[in-house]
TIROVO-50811 format. One line per 10 residues: number of its first residue (from 1); their letters; for each residue x negated, y, z of C-alpha. Coordinates in steps of 0.1 Angstrom, whole numbers, plus 2048, in hexadecimal, padded with zeros to 3 digits. Layout:
N
NUM) a) X Y Z | ...
//
This chain:
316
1) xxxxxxxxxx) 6E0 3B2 58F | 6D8 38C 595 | 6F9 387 5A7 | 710 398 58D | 6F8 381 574 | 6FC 35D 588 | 729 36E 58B | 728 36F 565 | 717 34D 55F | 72A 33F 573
11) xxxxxxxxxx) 74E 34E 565 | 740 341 542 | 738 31D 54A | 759 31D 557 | 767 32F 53C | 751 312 527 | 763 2F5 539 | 786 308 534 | 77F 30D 50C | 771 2E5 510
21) xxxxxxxxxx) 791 2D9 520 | 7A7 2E4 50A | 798 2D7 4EC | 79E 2B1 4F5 | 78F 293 4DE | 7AA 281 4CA | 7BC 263 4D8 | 7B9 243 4C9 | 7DC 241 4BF | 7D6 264 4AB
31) xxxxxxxxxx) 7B6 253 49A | 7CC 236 491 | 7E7 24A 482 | 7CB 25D 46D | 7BD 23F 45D | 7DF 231 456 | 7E4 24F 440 | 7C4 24D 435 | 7C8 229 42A | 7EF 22D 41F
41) xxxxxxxxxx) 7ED 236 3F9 | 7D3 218 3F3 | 7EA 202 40A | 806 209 3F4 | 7F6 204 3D2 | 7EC 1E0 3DD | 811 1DB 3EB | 81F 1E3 3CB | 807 1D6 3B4 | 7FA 1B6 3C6
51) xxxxxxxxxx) 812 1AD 3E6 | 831 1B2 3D1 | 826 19E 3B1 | 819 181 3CB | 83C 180 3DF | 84C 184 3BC | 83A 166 3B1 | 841 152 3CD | 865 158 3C6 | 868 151 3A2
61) xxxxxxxxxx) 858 130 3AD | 874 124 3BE | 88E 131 3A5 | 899 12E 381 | 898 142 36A | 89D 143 344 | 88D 163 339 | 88B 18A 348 | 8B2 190 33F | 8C1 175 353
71) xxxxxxxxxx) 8C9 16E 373 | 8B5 157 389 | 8C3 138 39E | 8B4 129 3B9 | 8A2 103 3B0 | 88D 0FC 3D2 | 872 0E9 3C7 | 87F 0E1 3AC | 863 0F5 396 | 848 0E4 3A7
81) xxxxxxxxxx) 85A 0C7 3A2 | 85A 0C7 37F | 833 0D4 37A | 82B 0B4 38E | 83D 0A4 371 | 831 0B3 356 | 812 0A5 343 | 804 0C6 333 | 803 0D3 354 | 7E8 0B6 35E
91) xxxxxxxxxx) 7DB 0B9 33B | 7D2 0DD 345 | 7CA 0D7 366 | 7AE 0C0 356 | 7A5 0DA 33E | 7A0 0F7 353 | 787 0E6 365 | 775 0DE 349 | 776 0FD 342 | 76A 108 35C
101) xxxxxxxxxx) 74D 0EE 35E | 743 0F9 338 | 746 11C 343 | 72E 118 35E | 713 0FF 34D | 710 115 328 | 713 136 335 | 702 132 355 | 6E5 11E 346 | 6E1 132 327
111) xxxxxxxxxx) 6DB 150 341 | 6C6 142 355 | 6AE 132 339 | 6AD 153 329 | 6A7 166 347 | 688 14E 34A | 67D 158 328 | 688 181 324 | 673 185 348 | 655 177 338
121) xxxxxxxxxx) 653 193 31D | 642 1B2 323 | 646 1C7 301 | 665 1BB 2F9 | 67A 1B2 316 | 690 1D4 312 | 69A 1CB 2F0 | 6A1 1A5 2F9 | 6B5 1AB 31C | 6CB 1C6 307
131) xxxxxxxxxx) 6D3 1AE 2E9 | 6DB 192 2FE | 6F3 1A6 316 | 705 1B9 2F6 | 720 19B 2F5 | 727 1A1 312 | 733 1C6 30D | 74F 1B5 2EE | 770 1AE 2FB | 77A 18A 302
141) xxxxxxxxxx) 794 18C 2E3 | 77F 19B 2CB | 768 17E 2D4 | 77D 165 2CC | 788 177 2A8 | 765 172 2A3 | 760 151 2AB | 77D 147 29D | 76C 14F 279 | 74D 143 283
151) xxxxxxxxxx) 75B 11D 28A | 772 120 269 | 771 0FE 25A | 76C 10B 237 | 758 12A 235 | 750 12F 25A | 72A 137 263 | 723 118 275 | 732 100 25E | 71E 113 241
161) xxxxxxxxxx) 6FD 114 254 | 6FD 0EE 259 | 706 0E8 236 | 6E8 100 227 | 6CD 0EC 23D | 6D6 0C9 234 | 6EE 0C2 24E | 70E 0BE 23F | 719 09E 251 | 71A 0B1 270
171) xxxxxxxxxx) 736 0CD 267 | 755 0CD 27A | 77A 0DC 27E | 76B 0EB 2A2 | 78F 0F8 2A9 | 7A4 0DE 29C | 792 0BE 2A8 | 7A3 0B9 2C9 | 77C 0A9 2DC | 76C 0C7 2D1
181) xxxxxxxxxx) 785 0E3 2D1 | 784 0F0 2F8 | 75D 0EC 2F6 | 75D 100 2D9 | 772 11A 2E3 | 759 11A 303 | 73B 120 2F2 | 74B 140 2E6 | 755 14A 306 | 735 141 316
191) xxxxxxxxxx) 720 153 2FD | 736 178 308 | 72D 170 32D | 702 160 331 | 6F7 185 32C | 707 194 34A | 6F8 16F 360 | 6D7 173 352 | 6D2 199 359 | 6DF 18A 37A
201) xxxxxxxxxx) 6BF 171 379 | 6A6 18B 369 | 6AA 19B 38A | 6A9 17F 3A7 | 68A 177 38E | 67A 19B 395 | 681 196 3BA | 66D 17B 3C3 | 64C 17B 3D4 | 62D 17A 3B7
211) xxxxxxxxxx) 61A 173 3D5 | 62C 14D 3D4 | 61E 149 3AD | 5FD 14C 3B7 | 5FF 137 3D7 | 60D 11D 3C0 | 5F4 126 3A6 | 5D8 11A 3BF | 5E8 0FC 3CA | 5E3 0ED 3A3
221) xxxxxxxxxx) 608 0F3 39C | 614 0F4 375 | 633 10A 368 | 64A 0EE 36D | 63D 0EA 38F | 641 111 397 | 665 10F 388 | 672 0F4 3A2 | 65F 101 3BF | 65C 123 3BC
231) xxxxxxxxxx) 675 133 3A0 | 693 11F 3AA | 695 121 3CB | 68C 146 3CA | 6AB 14A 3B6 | 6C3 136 3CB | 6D7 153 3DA | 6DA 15D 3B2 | 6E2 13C 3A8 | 702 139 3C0
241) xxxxxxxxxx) 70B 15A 3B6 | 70B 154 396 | 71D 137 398 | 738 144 3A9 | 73E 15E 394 | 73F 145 375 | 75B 12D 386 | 76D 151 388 | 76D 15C 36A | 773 136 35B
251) xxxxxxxxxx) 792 137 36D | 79E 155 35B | 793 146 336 | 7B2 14E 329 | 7AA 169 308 | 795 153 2F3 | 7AB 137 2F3 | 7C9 147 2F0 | 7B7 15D 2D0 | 7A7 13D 2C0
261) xxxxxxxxxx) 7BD 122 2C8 | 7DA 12B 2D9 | 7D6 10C 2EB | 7D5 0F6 2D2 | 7D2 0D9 2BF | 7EC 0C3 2D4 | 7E7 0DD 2F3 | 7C1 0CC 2F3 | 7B4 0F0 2FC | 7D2 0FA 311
271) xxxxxxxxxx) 7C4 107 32D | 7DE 113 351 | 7DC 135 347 | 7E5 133 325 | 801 11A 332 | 80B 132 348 | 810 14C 329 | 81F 136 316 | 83B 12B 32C | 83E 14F 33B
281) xxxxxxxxxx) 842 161 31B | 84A 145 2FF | 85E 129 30E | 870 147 32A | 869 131 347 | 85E 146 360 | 860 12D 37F | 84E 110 370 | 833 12E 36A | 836 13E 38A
291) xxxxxxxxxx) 82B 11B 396 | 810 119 385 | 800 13A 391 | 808 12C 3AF | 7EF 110 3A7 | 7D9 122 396 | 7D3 139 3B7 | 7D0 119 3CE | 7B5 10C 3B4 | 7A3 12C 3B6
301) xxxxxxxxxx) 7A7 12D 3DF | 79A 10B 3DF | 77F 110 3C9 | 772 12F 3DC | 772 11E 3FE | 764 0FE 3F5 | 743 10F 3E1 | 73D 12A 3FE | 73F 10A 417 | 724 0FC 3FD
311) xxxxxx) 70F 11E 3F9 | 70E 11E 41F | 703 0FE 422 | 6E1 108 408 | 6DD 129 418 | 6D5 115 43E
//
């Protein structure tokens, strides 16, 4: 019995190592061919809808052409040529980076001094981080419809408001004076984006170390004191964050300009983007646009390595 026992173990743990055998492990160049297929519908989505458009781009920038309809000749750098001489192109060059700067300083700030404040309630905090970050949730052109009413010279909120308290003198034409119209329109741009950056801030706030508070607290330091020493640098990896994603979405202003002032007075809100519409769509100049996309991507390339350079410079 134990012999025809060991003779039958032994025939299965061969019969084991036959089964074993013939159910090899995959080669690598099997994996690889999976995962390409795998990874083959998204590949082609971003070939088609962001390759192509990039190389299309690239080609319209070296070509003219007069509008969808016509046929396109070949200009060199002749395009970029003729941006480098054209002054609304600096003129929005300069703009964009106000823009951008305003962006960054009004809605940025405003989130971060409100974020100071909401985290201090207890009762009503709910109520006050909802209404705040409600703007947010409107559209970027329905923002600007309603801004546009608010700055009108004549029976526009502000303008009214000033003139009920006493403070007539100080009424404007916020959208047709050409030193206050692209910091107007930014308010009104800035006002749909602080709730999303101070939501942002309410919660590097709640992730700091109480413990750091009371420290401070028994080394005889005021509020101010605890905000430079202890709140701020706490919320340095927020801060750069936040910053970042403000210089983003300042380079894309394009809605509330193009829906309150389509750039004007005297293209003194013109920003590239709306430049870029405008010469794409109105004037049918598609390689002097093309061109500046172009720019417009180096500027945002630029931009990006030179503040993660910056970041990684704080973060050591």
């Amino acid at each position: 019995m134990a012999g025809h026992t060991g003779g039958l173990s032994a025939r299965m743990s061969k019969g084991g190592r036959a089964a074993g055998a013939a159910l090899p492990e995959g080669s690598p160049n099997d994996d690889a061919r999976t995962a390409f297929w795998l990874v083959a519908p998204a590949l082609t989505l971003y070939a088609v809808f962001t390759l192509l458009p990039i190389a299309a781009t690239f080609w319209l920038s070296f070509n003219s052409s007069a509008g969808f309809n016509t046929s396109a000749s070949f200009v060199g750098v002749g395009n970029y040529a003729k941006a480098a001489q054209d002054p609304i192109v600096w003129k929005c060059l300069v703009h964009t980076f106000a823009w951008l700067a305003y962006h960054v300083v009004m809605a940025g700030g405003l989130g971060l001094l409100l974020a100071l404040a909401v985290s201090r309630l207890r009762i009503t905090q709910v109520f006050f981080r909802t209404a705040f970050f409600l703007p947010h949730l409107v559209s970027l052109a329905v923002v600007g419809v309603i801004w546009a009413n608010i700055y009108d010279p004549f029976f526009g909120l502000l303008n009214t408001a000033l003139t009920q308290i006493g403070l007539g003198a100080f009424t404007q034409g916020w959208l047709s004076d050409p030193a206050l119209v692209l910091f107007s329109v930014n308010v009104a741009s800035s006002w749909q984006g602080f709730g999303l950056y101070m939501l942002l801030f309410i919660a590097g706030l709640q992730n700091i170390d109480h413990s750091l508070y009371d420290a401070a607290e028994v080394d005889g330091a005021n509020a101010f004191q605890k905000l430079i020493y202890v709140t701020l640098p706490g919320l340095r990896e927020v801060m750069t964050f936040v910053i970042s994603l403000a210089m983003i979405n300042g380079l894309k202003g394009f809605a509330t300009v193009f829906v309150m002032t389509n750039g004007g007075p005297f293209y003194q809100s013109e920003l590239i983007t709306t430049y870029i519409y405008r010469l794409a769509f109105q004037s049918q100049d598609h390689g002097l646009a093309a061109v500046l996309c172009i720019l417009l991507s180096l500027l945002a390339i630029v931009i990006t390595i030179v503040f993660n350079r910056w970041r990684a410079r704080l973060s050591q």
